[in-house]
C-alpha positions as protocol buffer text, in pm:
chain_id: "A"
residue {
  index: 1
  type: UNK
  ca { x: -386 y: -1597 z: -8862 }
}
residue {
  index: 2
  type: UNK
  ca { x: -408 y: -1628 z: -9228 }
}
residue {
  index: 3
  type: UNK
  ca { x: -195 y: -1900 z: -9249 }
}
residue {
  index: 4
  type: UNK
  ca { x: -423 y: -2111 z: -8996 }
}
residue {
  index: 5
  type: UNK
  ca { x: -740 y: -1992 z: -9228 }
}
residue {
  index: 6
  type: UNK
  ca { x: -524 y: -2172 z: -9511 }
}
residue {
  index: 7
  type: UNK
  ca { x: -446 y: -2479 z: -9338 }
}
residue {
  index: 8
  type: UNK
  ca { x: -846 y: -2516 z: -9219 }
}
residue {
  index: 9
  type: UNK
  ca { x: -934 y: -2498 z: -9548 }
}
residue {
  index: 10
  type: UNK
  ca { x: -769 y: -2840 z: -9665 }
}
residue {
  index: 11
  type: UNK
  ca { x: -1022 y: -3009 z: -9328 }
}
residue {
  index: 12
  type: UNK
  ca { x: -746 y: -3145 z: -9139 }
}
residue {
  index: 13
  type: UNK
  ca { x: -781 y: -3395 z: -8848 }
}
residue {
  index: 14
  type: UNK
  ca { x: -458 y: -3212 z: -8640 }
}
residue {
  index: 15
  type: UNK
  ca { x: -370 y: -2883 z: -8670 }
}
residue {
  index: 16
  type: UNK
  ca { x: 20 y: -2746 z: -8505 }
}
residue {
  index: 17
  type: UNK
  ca { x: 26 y: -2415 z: -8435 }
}
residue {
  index: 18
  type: UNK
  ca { x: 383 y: -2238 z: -8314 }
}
residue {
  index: 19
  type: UNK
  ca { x: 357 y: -1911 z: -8103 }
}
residue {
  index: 20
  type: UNK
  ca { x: 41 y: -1860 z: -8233 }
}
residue {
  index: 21
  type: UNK
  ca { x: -54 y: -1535 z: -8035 }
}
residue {
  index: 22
  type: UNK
  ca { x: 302 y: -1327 z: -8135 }
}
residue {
  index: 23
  type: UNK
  ca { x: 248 y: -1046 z: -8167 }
}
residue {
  index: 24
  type: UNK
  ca { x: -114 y: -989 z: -8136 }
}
residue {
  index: 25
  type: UNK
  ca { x: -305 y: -769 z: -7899 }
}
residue {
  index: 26
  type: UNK
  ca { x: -434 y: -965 z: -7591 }
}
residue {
  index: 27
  type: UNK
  ca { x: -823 y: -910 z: -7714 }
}
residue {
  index: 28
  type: UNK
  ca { x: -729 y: -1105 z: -8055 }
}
residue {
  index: 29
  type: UNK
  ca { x: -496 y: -1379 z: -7862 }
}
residue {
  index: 30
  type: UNK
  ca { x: -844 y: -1483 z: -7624 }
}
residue {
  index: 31
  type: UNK
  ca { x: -1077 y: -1457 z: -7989 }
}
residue {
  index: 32
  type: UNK
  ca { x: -863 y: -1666 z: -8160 }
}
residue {
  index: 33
  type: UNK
  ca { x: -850 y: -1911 z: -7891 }
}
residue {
  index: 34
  type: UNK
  ca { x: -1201 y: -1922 z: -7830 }
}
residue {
  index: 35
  type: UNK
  ca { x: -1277 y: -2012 z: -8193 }
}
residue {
  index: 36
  type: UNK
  ca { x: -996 y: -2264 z: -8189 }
}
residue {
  index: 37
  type: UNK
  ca { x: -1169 y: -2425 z: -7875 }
}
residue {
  index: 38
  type: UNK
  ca { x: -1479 y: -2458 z: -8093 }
}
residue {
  index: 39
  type: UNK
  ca { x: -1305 y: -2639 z: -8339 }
}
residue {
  index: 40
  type: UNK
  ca { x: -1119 y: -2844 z: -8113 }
}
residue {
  index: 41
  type: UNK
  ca { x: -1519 y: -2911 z: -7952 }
}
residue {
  index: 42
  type: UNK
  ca { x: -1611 y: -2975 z: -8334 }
}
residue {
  index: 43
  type: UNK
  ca { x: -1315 y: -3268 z: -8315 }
}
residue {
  index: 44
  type: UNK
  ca { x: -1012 y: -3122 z: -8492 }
}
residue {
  index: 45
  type: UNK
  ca { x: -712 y: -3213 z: -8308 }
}
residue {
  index: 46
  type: UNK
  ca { x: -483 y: -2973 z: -8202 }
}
residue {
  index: 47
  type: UNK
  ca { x: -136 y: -2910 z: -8032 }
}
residue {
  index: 48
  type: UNK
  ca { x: -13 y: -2540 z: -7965 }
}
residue {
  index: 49
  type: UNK
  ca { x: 332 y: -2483 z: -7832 }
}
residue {
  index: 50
  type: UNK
  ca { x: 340 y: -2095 z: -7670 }
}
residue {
  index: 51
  type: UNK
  ca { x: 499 y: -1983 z: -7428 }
}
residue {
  index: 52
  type: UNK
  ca { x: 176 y: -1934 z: -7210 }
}
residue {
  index: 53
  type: UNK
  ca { x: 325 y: -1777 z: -6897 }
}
residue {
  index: 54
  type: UNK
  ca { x: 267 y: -1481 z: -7083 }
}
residue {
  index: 55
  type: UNK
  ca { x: -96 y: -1592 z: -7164 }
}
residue {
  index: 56
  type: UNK
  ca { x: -234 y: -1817 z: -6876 }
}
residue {
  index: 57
  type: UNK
  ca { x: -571 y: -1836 z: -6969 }
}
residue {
  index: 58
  type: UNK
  ca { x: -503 y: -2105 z: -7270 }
}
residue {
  index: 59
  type: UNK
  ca { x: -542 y: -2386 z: -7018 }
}
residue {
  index: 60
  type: UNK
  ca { x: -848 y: -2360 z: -6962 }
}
residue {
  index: 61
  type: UNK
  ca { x: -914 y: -2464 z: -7374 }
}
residue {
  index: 62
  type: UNK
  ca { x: -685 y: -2739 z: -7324 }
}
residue {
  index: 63
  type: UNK
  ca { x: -799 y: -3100 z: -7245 }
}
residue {
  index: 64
  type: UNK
  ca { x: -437 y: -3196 z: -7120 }
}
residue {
  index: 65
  type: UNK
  ca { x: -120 y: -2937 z: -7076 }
}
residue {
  index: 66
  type: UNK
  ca { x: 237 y: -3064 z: -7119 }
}
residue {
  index: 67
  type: UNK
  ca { x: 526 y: -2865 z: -6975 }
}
residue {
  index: 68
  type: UNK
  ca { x: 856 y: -2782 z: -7065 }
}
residue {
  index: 69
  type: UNK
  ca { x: 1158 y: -2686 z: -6904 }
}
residue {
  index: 70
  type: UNK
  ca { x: 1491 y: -2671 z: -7077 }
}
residue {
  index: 71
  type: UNK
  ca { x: 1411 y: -2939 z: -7311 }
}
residue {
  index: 72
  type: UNK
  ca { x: 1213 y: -3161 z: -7038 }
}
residue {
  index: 73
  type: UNK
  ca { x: 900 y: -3222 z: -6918 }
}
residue {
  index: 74
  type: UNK
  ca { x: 801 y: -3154 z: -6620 }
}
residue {
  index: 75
  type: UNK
  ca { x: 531 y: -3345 z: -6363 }
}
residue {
  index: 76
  type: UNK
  ca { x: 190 y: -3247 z: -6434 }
}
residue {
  index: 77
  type: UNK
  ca { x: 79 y: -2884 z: -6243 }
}
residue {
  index: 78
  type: UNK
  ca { x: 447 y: -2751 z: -6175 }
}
residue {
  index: 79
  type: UNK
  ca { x: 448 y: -2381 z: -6257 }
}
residue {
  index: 80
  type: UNK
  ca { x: 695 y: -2138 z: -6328 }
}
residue {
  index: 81
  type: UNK
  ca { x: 828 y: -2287 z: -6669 }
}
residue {
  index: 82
  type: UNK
  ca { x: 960 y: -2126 z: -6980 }
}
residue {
  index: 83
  type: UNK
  ca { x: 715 y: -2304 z: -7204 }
}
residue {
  index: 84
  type: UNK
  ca { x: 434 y: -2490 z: -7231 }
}
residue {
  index: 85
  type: UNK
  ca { x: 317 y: -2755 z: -7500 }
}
residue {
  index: 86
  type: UNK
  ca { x: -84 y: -2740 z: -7487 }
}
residue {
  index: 87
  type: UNK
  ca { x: -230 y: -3039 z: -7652 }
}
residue {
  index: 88
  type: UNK
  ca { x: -563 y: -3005 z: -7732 }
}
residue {
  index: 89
  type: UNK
  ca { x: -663 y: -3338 z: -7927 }
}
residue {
  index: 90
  type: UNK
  ca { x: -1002 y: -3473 z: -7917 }
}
């Protein structure tokens, strides 16, 4: 979380975030989300790759969700995947 404090401070246009919720407790994962939503409302551009099967509730931050499955993407709304890239750019 530091490191994305660091990066916000240079006023980016896109931000890329890896696995940006390992390792933190589910309470901090939906904070940090929310504030990253505000930003991304605000008109930084984002793209978060996580494996959200774990943590569903990203989409609904997301403008547009790209999915992938062994190295492919798969159709828009197929479920069941290993990851998910989120792209959030405004």
């Amino acid at each position: 979380m530091v490191a994305i404090g660091r990066a916000l401070m240079a006023r980016p246009r896109l931000v890329l975030v890896d696995e940006l919720s390992l390792g933190l407790a589910p309470i901090l994962v939906q904070g940090l989300f929310a504030s990253l939503d505000e930003l991304r409302r605000d008109g930084l551009g984002l793209i978060v790759v996580d494996q959200l099967h774990a943590h569903g509730s990203l989409a609904r931050y997301s403008d547009r969700q790209l999915m992938l499955e062994k190295g492919r993407f798969l159709p828009e709304g197929v479920g069941n995947v290993d990851a998910h890239v989120l792209a959030g750019a405004s």
